[in-house]
N, C-alpha and C positions, 0 to 999 in steps of 0.2 A: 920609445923602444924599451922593451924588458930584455932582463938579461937575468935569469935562474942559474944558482949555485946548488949542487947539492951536496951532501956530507954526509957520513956517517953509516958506508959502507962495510964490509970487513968480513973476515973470516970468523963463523960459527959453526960448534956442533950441533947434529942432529935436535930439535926441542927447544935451541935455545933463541935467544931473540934478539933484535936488532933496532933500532930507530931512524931509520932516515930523516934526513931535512931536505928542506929544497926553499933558499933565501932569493926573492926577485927583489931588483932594484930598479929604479923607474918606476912609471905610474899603472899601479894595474888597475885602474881605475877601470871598468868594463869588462873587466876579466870574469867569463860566463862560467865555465868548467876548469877544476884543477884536477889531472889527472896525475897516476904514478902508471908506467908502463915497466915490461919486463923483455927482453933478449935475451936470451941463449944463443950457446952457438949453434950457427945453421940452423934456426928456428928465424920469424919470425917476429917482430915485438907484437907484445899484447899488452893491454892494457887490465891491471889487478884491482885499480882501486880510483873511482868517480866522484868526486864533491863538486857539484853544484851551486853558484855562489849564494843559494837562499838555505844552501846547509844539507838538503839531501844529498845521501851518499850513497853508493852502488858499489859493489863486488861480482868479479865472478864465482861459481862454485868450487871451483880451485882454492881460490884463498879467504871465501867468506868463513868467518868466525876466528879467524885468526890476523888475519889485517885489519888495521882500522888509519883509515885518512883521518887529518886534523888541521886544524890551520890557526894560526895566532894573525890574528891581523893587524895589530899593533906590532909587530917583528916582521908584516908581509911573507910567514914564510907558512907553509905547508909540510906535511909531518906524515910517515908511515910506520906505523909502529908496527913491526910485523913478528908474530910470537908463534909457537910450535912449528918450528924452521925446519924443513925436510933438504933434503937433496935436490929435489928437483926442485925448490925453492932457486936455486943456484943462477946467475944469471945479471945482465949488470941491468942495474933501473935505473930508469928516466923518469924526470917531475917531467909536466905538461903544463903549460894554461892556454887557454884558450878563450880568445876575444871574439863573438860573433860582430860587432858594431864595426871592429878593423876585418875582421876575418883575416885573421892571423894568430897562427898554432908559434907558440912559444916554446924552447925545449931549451930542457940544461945539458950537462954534458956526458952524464951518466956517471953510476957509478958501483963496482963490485960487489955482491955479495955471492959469496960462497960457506956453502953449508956442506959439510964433512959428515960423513955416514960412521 
């Protein structure tokens, strides 16, 4: 079983920047895709930011050049560093992994980011 932490939430202004974490414990040994998703309210989640466990990584148009996934795998933890923060940035995120071998979607618990205009 994995069980994903994340941190590093919080309130910013407009421009400025933030770092998520997202720490799993247990064996992600087979862990295909790390993703970061986003929620609003009455929206939807969607997912901003794709790493691949052979390193490629994927954005939508939304947040490409401004998001970047990362992962330390010595710390098993996965990373969004997301820089020129707007408003509709705003929304709480969720780390993802997912195991094709178990087919089973992992999720943390989410967590706030608000960005102030």
């Amino acid at each position: 079983q994995v069980q994903l932490v994340e941190s590093g939430g919080g309130w910013v202004q407009t421009g400025g920047s933030l770092r998520l974490s997202c720490a799993a414990s247990g064996s992600i040994i087979g862990i295909n895709f790390m993703r970061w998703y986003r929620q609003a309210p009455g929206e939807q989640r969607v997912v901003v930011a794709v790493m691949h466990s052979s390193g490629i990584t994927n954005y939508p148009d939304s947040v490409k050049g401004r998001f970047t996934i990362s992962r330390d795998n010595a710390k098993n933890t996965i990373y969004l560093q997301m820089n020129s923060l707007k408003p509709e940035d705003t929304a709480v995120y969720y780390c993802n992994m997912f195991s094709g071998g178990r087919g089973t979607n992992y999720w943390g618990q989410g967590t706030q980011v608000t960005v102030s205009s």
